[in-house]
N, CA, C and O atoms as CSV, one atom per row, in Angstrom:
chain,resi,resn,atom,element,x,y,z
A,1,UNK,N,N,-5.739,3.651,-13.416
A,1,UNK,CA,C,-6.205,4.615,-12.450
A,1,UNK,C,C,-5.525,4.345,-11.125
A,1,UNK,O,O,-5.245,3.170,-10.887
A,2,UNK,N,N,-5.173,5.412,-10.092
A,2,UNK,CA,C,-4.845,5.024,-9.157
A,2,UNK,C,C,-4.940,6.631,-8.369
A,2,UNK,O,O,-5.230,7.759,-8.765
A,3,UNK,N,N,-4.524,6.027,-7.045
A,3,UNK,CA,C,-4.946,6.648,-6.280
A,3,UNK,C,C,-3.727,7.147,-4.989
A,3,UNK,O,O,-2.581,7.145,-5.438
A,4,UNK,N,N,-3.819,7.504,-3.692
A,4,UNK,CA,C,-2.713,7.938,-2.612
A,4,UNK,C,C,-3.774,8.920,-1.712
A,4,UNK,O,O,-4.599,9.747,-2.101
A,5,UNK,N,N,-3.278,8.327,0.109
A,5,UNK,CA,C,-3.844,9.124,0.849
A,5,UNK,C,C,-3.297,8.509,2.161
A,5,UNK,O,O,-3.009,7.323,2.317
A,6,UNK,N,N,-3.221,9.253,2.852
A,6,UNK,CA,C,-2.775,9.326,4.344
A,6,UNK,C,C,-3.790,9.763,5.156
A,6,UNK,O,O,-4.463,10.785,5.017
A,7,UNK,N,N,-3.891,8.540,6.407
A,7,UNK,CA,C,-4.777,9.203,7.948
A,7,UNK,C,C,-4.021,9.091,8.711
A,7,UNK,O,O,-3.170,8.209,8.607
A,8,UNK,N,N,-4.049,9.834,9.622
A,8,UNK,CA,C,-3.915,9.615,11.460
A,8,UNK,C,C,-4.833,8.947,11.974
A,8,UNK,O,O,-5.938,9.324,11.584
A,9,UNK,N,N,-4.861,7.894,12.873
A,9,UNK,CA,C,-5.706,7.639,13.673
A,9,UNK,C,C,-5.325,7.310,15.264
A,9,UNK,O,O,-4.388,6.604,15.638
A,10,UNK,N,N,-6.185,7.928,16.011
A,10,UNK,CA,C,-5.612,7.854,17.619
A,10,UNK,C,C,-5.338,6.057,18.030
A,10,UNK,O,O,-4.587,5.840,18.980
A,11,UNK,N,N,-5.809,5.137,17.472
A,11,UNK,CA,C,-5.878,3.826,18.016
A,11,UNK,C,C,-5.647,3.425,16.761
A,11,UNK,O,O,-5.741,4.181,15.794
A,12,UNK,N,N,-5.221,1.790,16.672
A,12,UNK,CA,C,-5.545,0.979,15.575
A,12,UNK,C,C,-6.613,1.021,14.758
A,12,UNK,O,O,-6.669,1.453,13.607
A,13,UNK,N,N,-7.564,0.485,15.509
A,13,UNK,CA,C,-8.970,0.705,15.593
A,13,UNK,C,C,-9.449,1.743,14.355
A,13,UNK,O,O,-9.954,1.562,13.247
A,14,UNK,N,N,-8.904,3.270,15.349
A,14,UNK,CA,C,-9.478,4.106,14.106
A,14,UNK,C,C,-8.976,4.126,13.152
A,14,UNK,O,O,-9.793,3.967,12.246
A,15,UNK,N,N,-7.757,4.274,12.730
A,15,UNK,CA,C,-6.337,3.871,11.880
A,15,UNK,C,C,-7.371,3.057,10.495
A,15,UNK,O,O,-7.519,3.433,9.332
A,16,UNK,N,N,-7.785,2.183,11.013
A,16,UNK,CA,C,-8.539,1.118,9.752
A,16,UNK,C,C,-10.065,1.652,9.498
A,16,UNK,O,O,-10.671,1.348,8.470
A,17,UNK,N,N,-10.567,2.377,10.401
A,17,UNK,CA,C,-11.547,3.394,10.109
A,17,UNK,C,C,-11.566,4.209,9.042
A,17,UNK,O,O,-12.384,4.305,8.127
A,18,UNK,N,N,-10.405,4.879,9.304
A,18,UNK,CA,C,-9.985,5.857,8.481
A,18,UNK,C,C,-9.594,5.361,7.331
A,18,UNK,O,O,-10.081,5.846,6.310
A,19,UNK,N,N,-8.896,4.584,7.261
A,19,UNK,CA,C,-8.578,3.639,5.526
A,19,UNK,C,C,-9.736,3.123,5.269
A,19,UNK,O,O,-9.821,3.379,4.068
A,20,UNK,N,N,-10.974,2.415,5.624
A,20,UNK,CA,C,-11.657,2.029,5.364
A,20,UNK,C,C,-12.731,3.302,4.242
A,20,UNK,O,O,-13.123,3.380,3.077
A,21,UNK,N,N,-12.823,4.226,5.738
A,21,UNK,CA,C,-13.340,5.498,4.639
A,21,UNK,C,C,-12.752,5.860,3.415
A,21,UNK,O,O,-13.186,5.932,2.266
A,22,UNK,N,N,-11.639,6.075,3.944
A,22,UNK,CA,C,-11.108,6.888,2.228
A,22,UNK,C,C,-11.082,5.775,1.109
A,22,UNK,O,O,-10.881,6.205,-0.027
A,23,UNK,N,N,-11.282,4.194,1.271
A,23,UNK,CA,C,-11.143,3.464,-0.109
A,23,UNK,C,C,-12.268,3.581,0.015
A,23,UNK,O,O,-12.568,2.727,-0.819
A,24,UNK,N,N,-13.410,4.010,0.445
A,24,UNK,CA,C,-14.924,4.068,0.082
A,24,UNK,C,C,-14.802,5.133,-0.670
A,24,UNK,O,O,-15.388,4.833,-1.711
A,25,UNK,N,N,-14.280,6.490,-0.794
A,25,UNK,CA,C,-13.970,7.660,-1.235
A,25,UNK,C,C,-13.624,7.284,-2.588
A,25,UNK,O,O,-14.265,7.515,-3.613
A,26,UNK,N,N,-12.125,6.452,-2.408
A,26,UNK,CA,C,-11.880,6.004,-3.654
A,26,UNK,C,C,-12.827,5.061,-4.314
A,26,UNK,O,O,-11.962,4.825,-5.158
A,27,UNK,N,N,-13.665,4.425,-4.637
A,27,UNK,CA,C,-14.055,3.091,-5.233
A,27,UNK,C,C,-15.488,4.278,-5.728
A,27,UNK,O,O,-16.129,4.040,-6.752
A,28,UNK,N,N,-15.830,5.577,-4.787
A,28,UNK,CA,C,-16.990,6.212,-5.298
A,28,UNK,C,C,-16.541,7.379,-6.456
A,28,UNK,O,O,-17.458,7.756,-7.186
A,29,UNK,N,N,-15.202,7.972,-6.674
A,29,UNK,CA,C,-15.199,8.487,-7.726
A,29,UNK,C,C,-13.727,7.363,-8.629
A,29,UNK,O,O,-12.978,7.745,-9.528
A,30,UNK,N,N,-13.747,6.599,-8.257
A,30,UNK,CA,C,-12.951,5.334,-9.352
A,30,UNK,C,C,-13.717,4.446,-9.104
A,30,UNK,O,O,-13.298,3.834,-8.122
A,31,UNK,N,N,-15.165,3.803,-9.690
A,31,UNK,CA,C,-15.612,2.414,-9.373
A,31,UNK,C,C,-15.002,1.016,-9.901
A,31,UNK,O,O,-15.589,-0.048,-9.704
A,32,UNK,N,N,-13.823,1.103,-10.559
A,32,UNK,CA,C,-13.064,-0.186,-10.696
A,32,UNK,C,C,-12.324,-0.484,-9.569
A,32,UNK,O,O,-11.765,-1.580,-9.570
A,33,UNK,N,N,-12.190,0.231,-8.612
A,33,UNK,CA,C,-11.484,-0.023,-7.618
A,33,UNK,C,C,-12.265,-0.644,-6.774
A,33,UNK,O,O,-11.965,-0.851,-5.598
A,34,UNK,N,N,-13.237,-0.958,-7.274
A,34,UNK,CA,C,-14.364,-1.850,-5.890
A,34,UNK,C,C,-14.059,-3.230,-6.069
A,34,UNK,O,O,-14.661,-4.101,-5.441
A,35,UNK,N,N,-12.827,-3.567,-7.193
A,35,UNK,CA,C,-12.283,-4.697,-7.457
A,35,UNK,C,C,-11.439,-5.194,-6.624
A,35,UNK,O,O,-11.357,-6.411,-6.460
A,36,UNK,N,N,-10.693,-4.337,-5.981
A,36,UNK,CA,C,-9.235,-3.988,-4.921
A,36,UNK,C,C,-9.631,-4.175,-3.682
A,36,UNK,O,O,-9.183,-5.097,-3.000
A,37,UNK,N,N,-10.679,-3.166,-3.170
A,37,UNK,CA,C,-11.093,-2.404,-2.070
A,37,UNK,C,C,-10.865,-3.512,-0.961
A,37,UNK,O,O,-10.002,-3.493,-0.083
A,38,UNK,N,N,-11.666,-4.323,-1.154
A,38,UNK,CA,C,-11.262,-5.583,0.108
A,38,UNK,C,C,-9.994,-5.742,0.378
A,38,UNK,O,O,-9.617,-5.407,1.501
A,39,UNK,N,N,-9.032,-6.285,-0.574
A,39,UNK,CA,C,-7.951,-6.328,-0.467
A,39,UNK,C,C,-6.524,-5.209,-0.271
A,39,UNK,O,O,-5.358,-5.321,0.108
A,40,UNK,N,N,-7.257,-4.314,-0.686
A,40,UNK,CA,C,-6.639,-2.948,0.240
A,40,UNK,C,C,-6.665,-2.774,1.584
A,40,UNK,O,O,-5.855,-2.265,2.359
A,41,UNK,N,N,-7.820,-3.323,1.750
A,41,UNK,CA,C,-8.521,-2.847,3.005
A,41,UNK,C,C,-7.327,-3.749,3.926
A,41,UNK,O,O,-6.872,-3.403,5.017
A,42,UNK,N,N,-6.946,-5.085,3.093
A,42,UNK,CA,C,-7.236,-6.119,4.577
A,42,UNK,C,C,-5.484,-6.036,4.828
A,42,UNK,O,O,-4.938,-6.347,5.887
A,43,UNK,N,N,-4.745,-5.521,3.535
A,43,UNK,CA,C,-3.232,-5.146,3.286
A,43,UNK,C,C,-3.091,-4.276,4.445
A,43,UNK,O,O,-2.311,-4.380,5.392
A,44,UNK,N,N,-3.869,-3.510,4.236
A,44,UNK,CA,C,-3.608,-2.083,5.514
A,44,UNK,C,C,-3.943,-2.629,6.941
A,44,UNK,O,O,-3.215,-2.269,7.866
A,45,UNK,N,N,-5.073,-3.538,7.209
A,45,UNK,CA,C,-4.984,-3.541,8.445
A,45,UNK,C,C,-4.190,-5.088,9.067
A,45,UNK,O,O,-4.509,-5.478,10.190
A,46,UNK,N,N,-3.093,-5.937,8.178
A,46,UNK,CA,C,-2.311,-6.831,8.410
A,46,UNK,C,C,-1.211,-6.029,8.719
A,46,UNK,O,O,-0.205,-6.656,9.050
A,47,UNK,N,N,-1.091,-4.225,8.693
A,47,UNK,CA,C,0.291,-3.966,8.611
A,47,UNK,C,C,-0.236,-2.696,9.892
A,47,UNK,O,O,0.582,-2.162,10.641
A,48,UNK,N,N,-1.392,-2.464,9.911
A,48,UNK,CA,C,-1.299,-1.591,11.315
A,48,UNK,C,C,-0.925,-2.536,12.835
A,48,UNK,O,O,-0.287,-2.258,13.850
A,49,UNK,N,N,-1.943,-4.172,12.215
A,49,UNK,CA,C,-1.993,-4.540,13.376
A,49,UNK,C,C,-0.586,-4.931,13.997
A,49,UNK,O,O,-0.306,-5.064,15.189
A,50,UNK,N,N,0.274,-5.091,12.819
A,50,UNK,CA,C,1.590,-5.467,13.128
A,50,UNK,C,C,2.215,-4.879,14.028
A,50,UNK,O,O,2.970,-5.652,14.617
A,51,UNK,N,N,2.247,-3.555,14.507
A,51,UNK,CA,C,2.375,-2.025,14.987
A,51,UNK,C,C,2.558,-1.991,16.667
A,51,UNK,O,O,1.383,-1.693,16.879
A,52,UNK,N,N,2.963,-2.047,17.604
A,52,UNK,CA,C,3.067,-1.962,19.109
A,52,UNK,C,C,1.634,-1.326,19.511
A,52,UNK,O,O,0.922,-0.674,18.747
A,53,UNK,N,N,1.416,-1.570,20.552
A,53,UNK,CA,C,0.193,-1.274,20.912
A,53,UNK,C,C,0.693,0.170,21.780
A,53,UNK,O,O,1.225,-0.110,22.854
A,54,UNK,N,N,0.647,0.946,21.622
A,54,UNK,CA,C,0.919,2.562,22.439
A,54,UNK,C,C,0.052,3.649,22.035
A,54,UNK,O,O,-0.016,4.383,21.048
A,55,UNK,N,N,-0.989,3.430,23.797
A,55,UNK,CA,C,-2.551,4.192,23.720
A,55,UNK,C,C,-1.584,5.795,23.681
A,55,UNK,O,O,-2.205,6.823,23.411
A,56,UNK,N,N,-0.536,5.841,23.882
A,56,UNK,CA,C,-0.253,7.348,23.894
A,56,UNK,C,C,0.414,7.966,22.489
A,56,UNK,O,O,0.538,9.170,22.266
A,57,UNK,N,N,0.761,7.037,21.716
A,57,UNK,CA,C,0.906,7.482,20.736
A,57,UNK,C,C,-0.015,7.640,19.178
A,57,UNK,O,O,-1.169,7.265,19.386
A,58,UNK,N,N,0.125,7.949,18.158
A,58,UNK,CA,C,-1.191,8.161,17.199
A,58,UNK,C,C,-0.373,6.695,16.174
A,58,UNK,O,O,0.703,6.111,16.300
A,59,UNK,N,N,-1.633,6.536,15.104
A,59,UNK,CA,C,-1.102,5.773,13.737
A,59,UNK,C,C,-1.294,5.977,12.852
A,59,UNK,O,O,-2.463,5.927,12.470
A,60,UNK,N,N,-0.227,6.342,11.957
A,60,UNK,CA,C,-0.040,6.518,10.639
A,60,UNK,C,C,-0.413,5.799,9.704
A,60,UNK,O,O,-0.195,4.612,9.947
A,61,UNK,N,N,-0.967,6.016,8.557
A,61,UNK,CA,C,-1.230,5.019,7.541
A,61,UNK,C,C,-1.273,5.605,6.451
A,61,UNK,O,O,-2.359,6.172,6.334
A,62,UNK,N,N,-0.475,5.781,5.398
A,62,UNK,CA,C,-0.011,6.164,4.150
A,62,UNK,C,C,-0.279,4.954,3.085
A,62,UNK,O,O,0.409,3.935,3.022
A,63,UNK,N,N,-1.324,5.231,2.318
A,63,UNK,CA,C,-1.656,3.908,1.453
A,63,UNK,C,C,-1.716,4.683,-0.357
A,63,UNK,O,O,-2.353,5.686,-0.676
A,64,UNK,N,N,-0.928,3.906,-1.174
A,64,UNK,CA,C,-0.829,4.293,-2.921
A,64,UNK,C,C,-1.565,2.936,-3.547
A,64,UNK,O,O,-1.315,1.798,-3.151
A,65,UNK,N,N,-2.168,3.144,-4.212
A,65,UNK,CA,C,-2.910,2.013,-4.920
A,65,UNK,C,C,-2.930,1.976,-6.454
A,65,UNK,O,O,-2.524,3.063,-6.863
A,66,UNK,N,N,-3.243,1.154,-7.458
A,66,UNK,CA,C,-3.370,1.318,-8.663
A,66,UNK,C,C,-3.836,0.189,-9.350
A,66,UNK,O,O,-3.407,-0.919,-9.027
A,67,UNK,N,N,-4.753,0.331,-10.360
A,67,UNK,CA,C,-5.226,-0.373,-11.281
A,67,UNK,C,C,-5.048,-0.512,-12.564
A,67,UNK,O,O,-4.934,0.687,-12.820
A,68,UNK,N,N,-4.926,-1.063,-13.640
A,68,UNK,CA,C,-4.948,-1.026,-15.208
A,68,UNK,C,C,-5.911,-1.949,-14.946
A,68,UNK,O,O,-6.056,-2.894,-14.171
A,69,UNK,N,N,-6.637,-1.319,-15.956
A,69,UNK,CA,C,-8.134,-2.249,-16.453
A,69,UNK,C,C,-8.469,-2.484,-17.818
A,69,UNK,O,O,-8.049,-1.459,-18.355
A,70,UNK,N,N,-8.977,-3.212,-18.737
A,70,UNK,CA,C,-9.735,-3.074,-19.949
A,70,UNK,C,C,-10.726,-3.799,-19.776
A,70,UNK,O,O,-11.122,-4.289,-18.718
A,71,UNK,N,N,-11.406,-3.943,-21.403
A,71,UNK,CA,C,-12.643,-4.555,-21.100
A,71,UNK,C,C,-12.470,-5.590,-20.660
A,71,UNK,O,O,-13.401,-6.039,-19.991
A,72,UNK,N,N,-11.380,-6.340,-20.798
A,72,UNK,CA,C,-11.366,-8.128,-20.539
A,72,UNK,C,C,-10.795,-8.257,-18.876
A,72,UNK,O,O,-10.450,-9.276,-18.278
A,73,UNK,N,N,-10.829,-7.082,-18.474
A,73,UNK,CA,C,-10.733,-7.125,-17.057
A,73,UNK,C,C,-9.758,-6.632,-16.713
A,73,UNK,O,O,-9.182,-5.889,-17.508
A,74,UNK,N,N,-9.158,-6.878,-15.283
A,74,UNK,CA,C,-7.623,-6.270,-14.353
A,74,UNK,C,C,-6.362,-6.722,-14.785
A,74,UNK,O,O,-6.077,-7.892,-14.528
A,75,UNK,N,N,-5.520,-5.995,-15.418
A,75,UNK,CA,C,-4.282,-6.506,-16.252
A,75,UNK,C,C,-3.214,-6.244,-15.394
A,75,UNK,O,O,-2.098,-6.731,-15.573
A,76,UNK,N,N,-3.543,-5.388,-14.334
A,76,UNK,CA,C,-2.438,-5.025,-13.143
A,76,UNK,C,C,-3.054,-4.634,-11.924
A,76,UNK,O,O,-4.120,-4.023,-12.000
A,77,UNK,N,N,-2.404,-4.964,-10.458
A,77,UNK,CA,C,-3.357,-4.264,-9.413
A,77,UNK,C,C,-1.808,-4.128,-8.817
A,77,UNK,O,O,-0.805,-4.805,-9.045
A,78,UNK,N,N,-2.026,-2.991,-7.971
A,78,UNK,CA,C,-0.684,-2.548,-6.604
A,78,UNK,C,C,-1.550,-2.050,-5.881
A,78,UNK,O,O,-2.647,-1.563,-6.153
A,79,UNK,N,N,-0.858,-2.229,-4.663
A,79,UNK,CA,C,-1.170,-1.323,-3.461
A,79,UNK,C,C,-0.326,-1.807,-2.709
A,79,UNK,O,O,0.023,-2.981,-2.587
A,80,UNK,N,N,0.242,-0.286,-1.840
A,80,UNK,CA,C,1.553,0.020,-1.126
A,80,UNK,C,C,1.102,0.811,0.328
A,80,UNK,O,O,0.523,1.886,0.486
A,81,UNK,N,N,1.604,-0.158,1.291
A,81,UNK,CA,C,1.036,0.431,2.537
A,81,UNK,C,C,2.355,0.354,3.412
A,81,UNK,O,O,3.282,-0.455,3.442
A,82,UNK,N,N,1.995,1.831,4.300
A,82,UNK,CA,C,3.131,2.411,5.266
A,82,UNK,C,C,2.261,2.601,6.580
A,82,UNK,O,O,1.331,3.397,6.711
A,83,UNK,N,N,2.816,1.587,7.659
A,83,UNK,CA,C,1.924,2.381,8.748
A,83,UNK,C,C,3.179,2.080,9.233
A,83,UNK,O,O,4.097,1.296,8.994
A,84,UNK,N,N,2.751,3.464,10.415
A,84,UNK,CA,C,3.726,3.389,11.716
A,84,UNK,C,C,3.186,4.176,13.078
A,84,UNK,O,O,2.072,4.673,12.915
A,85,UNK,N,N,3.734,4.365,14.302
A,85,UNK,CA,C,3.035,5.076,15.031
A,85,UNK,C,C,4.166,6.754,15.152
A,85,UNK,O,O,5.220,7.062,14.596
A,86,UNK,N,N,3.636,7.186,15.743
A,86,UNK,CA,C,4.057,8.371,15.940
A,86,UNK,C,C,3.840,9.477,17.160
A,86,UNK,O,O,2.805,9.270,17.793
A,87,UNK,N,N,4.311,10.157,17.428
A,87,UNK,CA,C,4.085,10.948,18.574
A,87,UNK,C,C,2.636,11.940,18.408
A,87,UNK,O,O,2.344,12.574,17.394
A,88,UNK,N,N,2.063,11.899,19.322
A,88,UNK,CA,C,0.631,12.391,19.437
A,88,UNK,C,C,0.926,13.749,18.683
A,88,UNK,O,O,2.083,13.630,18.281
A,89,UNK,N,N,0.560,14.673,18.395
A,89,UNK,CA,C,0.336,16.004,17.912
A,89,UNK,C,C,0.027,17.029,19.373
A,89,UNK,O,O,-0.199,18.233,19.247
């Protein structure tokens, strides 16, 4: 199973807000992903924080994830994260 989604967020701050929500999104209609979720979480915000601090610009965060599972458990995990900043809208 896997998954893909992109936020804007005006600050860092919200940036990991916003990822935070949508792997809640994900883990509520994929619940094996509540296996990941932390570690999604913490992938994405080691790579926003990396990011220049510019209150005038927005942040991007483009995150793909994926699981193989069976009964005997997680046989594969990915997750692929893109942040960057960008010019306000």
């Amino acid at each position: 199973m896997s998954y893909s989604f992109s936020v804007t967020g005006s600050t860092k701050a919200d940036a990991i807000a916003k990822v935070a929500e949508e792997l809640t999104k994900v883990v509520a209609n994929q619940p094996p992903h509540a296996a990941d979720q932390a570690e999604a979480q913490g992938a994405a915000e080691s790579f926003i924080n990396l990011l220049a601090d510019d209150d005038t610009q927005d942040v991007s965060v483009s995150m793909h994830g994926s699981l193989w599972t069976t009964d005997t458990g997680i046989l594969s995990a990915n997750v692929n994260v893109t942040a960057a900043i960008q010019k306000r809208a």
